[in-house]
N, C-alpha and C positions, 0 to 999 in steps of 0.2 A: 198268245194274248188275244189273237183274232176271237176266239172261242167264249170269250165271257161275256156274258147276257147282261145285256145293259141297264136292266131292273137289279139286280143285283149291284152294280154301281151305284146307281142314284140310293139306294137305301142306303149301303157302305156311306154313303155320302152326307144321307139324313143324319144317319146316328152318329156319324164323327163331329158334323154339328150341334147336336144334343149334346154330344160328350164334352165338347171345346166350350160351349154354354154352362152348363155345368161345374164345370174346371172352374171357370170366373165368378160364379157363384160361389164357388165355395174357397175362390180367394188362398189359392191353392200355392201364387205366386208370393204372396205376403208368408206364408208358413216357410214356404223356400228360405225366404227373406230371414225373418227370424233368427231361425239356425243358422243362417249364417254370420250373424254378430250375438254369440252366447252371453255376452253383459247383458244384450235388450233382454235377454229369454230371463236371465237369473234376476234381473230387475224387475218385470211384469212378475215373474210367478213370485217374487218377494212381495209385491203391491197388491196382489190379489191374495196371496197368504193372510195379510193383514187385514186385509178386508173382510174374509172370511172367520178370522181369529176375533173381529173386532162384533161381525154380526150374530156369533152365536155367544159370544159375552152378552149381548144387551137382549137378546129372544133369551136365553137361561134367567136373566136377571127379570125380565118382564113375566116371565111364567112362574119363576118362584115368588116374585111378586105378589102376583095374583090368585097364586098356590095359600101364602098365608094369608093376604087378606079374604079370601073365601072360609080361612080354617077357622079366622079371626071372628069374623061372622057367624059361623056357627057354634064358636063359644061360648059365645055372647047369648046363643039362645036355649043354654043351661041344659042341653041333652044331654044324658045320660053316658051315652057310646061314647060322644065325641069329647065328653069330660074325661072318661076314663082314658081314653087315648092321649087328650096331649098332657093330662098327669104323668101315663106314660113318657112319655119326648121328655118331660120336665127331669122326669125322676132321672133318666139316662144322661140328659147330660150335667147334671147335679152329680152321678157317679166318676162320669169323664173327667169333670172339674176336678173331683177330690182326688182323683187319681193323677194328677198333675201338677205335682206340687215345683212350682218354680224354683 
């Protein structure tokens, strides 16, 4: 042990500091935590589930949204293309209807 260079210490020393900084940072003791009561973990990833189930409901809803009212608009201004397209959409589900007869 006499033989080890004492620069070599103090760096071993910086960087176990940086690593132990670090560690807290990233709250390394809280994930310990976690796992070790499996309700909290199936509880949170239940509440975040929902959060996520609930945010791409209303982003789909806000985009189709504003998918038809932009389609609405330009129907409105009697183009040619965009008439024969949503005739198109009309026609198709005009087919789907008849095809389902309750």
């Amino acid at each position: 042990m006499k033989d080890v260079n004492p620069g070599l210490i103090k760096t071993l020393i910086a960087k176990i500091e940086k690593l132990a900084s670090a560690m807290e940072k990233a709250s390394v003791a809280e994930y310990i935590e976690l796992y070790r009561k499996p309700r909290r973990l199936v509880y949170l990833n239940f509440i975040s589930g929902i959060a996520r189930g609930f945010g791409l409901a209303v982003g789909f809803t806000a985009v189709g949204a504003l998918f038809l009212y932009l389609l609405g608009r330009l129907a409105a201004l009697n183009l040619p293309i965009v008439g024969e397209f949503i005739a198109e959409i009309a026609r198709i589900v005009q087919e789907e209807l008849s095809r389902r007869a309750y």
